[in-house]
N, C-alpha and C positions, 0 to 999 in steps of 0.2 A: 549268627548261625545260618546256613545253609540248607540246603534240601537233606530230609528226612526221609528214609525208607521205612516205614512198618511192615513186618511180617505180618502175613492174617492165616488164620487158622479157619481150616471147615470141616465140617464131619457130615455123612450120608448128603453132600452138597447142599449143606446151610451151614452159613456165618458163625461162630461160637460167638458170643457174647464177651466174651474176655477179648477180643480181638477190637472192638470198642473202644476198650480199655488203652490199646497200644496206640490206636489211632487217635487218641482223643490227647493221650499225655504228647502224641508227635506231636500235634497239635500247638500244645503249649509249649514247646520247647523253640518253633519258629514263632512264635506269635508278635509282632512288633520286631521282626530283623529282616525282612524280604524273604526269607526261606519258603520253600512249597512244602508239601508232605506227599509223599506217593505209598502208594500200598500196595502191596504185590499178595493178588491171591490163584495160589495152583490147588486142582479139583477137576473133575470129571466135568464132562458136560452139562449143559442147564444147571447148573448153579443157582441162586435164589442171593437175592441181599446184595452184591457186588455194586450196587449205584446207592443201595444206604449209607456206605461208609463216608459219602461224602459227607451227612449231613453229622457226622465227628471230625471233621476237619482234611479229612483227604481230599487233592485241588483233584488229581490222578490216580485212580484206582488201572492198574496192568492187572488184567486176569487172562491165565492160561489154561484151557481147559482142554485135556489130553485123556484121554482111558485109565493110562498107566499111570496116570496123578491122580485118581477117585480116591484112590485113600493114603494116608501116610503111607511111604516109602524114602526112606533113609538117604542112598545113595540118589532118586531121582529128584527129589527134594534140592537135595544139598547141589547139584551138579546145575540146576537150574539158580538157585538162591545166588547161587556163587556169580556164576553169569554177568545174573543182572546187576547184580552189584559191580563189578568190575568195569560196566560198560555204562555205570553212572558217575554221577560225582556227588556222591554223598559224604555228608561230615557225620548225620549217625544213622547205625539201621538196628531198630529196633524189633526183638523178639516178645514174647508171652514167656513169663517162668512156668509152662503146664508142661505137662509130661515129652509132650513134641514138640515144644519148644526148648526143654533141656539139652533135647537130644540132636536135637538140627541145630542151635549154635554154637556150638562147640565144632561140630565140625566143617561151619562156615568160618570160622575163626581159626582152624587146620587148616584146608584150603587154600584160603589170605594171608596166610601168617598172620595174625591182627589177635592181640589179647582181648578178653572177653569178660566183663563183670555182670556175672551173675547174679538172678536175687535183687535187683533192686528195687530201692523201696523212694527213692527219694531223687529227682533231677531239678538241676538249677545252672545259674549262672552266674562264678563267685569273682569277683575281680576283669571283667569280661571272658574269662574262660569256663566250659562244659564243665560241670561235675557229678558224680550219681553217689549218692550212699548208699550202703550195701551192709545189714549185718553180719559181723561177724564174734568167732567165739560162741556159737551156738545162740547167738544172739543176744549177747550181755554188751556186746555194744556195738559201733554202729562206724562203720571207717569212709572215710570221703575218698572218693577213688575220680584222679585226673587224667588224661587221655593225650596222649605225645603223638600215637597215631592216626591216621582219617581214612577209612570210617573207623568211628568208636562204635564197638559193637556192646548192645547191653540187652539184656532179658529184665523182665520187669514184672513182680510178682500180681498175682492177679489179685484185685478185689482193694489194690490198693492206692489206685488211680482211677478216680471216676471219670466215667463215661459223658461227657458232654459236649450235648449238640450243640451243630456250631449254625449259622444261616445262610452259609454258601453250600450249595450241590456240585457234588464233584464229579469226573469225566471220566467216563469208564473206556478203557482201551486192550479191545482184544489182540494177544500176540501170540505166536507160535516159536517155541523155544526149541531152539537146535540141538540142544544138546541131551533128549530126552532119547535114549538106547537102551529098552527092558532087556534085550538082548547081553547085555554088558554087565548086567547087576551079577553080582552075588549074592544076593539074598533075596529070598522069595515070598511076601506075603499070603501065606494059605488061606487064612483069614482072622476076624477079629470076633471076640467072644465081648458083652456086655456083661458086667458084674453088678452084682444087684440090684439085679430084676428093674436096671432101666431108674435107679435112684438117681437123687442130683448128687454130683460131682465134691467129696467134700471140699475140693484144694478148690474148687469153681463159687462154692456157695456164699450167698452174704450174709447166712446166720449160718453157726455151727455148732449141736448140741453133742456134747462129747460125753462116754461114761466111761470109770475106774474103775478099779477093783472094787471099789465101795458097794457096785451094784450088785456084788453076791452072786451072782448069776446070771447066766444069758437068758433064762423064763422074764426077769424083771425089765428087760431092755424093753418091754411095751410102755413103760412110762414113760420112757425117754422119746421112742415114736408117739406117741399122744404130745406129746412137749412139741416134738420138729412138726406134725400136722396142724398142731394149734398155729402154729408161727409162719405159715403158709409156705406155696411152693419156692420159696427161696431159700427155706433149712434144710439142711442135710444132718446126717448123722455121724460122729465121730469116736472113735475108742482110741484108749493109751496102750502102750506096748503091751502093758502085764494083761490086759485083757483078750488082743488080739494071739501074746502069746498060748493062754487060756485056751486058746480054740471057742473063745465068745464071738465072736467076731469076726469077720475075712478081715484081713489086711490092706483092704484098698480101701479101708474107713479110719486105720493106724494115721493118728495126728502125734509127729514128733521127730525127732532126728533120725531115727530110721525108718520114717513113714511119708508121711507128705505135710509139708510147712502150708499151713493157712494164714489168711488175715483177713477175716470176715468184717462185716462192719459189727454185730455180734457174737460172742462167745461164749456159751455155758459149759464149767467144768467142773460135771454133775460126779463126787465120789472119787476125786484125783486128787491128790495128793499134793503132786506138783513138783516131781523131779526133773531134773537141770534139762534132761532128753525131751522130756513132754515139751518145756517150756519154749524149748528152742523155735519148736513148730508150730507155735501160737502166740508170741508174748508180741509180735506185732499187729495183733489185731486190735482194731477202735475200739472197744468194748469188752470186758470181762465180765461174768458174773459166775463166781466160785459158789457152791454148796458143799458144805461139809464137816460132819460134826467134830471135827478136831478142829478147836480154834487154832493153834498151833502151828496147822499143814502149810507149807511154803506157797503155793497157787493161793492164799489171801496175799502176800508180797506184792502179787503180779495187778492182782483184781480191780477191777473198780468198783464192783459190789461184791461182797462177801455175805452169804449168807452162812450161821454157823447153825446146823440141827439136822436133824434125821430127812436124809434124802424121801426119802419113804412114805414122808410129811409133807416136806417140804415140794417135791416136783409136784403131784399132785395137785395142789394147791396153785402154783404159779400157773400152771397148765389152766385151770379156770381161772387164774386172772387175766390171761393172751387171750381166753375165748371171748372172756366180755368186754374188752376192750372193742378186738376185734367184730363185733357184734354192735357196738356203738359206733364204728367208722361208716 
């Protein structure tokens, strides 16, 4: 293996945490072949974190910090990403599967001409050649996908590569990218709106408490908030489509095939049922744990802990078991 580009992601100029994530798996992908790992982060001026990444495995952190890169933008993004790449010699460059990560490799992968595997959840090394698995079929199973061209471009879901520090510090290096012309865009960022009041991210989170239609109502969703605050600032909160359709819930909490695919290292699915849709967006997370009084419902299939009885009981209840646990750490 050869040298490794990871993408890094920033928001109001600090590091995302899922960017960790890319840089820790590049990481492990040269580890034992002579390969480097570089990181490329564009963002606005003073930036914050850019020399941490070393300490996940990047030898070379390039950061570009321009006005017209402060926030995502599509077209300067990409005309940059493109660049750099071309004028390396990378064998793979890795994105984040989050929302701007979707969206910028695919059209670094237009660009290149170069195919693109999304979504993945798994890299290795089978016969001396790269491989990435990637669910597919809404996630009932799981395809090995091999790579003829270089760079192999791959996005990589979050939450499902840990982050691990490595003991070298790595070199941060400022550059100024030519090809940065706001004058030339077609699209204009007006600005960017925060949805729920500044919540964590569920497709980001490493625990995620989700509710169903079971919950009767959006008055009862306070349980479920007592559940994700018991469970500290690392839960978020989750809903399945019939709920979000409901008007129970915005849609930037929708976990499932038309929502946003999770894989926390926790999973509560508190009053789901557990149709093929829901499942897609979750059945890769480390952890299940189903409640719900139909022994029957398909999400005990998935589960690794099933509880069968009345939500209504039951959250309650676990919610004081997380406090006193947590209370004895």
């Amino acid at each position: 293996m050869g040298d490794v580009l990871a993408i890094v992601e920033q928001r109001d100029g600090k590091i995302r945490g899922v960017s960790n994530e890319v840089v820790s798996a590049a990481a492990g992908l040269v580890a034992g072949s002579g390969g480097s790992v570089h990181a490329l982060l564009l963002g606005p001026p003073g930036m914050e974190g850019a020399s941490d990444l070393g300490r996940f495995g990047a030898e070379i952190v390039r950061v570009a910090e321009n006005e017209a890169l402060g926030t995502y933008h599509p077209e300067g993004y990409s005309e940059v990403v493109a660049a750099v790449v071309r004028a390396g010699s990378y064998d793979v460059v890795l994105f984040a599967a989050t929302a701007q990560g979707k969206d910028l490799a695919p059209r670094i992968a237009a660009l290149l001409d170069l195919p693109l595997a999304s979504d993945v959840t798994g890299l290795k090394m089978d016969a001396g050649e790269f491989v990435a698995e990637r669910p597919v079929f809404s996630g009932k199973a799981f395809a090995t996908v091999g790579f003829s061209t270089s760079p192999a471009l791959l996005s990589i879901r979050p939450n499902v590569f840990a982050a691990k520090e490595q003991p070298a510090a790595g070199t941060v290096e400022a550059f100024v990218p030519e090809v940065v012309d706001p004058g030339s865009w077609k699209i204009r960022t007006v600005e960017f709106q925060a949805s729920g009041g500044g919540a964590k991210d569920v497709a980001e989170a490493s625990i995620v408490v989700t509710g169903g239609r079971g919950m009767k109502g959006p008055e009862n969703w306070e349980l479920l908030e007592q559940l994700r605050d018991a469970l500290g600032e690392d839960a978020a909160l989750g809903a399945s489509r019939a709920v979000v359709d409901a008007g129970w819930r915005g849609h930037g909490e929708q976990v499932g095939q038309t929502g946003k695919t999770v894989a926390p290292k926790l999973y509560f699915a508190v009053g789901i049922s557990g149709a093929i849709q829901h499942l897609a967006g979750m059945r890769t997370s480390q952890t299940i744990v189903a409640v719900n009084k139909d022994p029957d419902a398909p999400i005990f299939q998935v589960a690794d802990y099933g509880i069968v009885g009345d939500l209504f009981d039951v959250v309650p209840r676990l919610t004081e078991e997380v406090k006193k646990l947590k209370a004895n750490d």
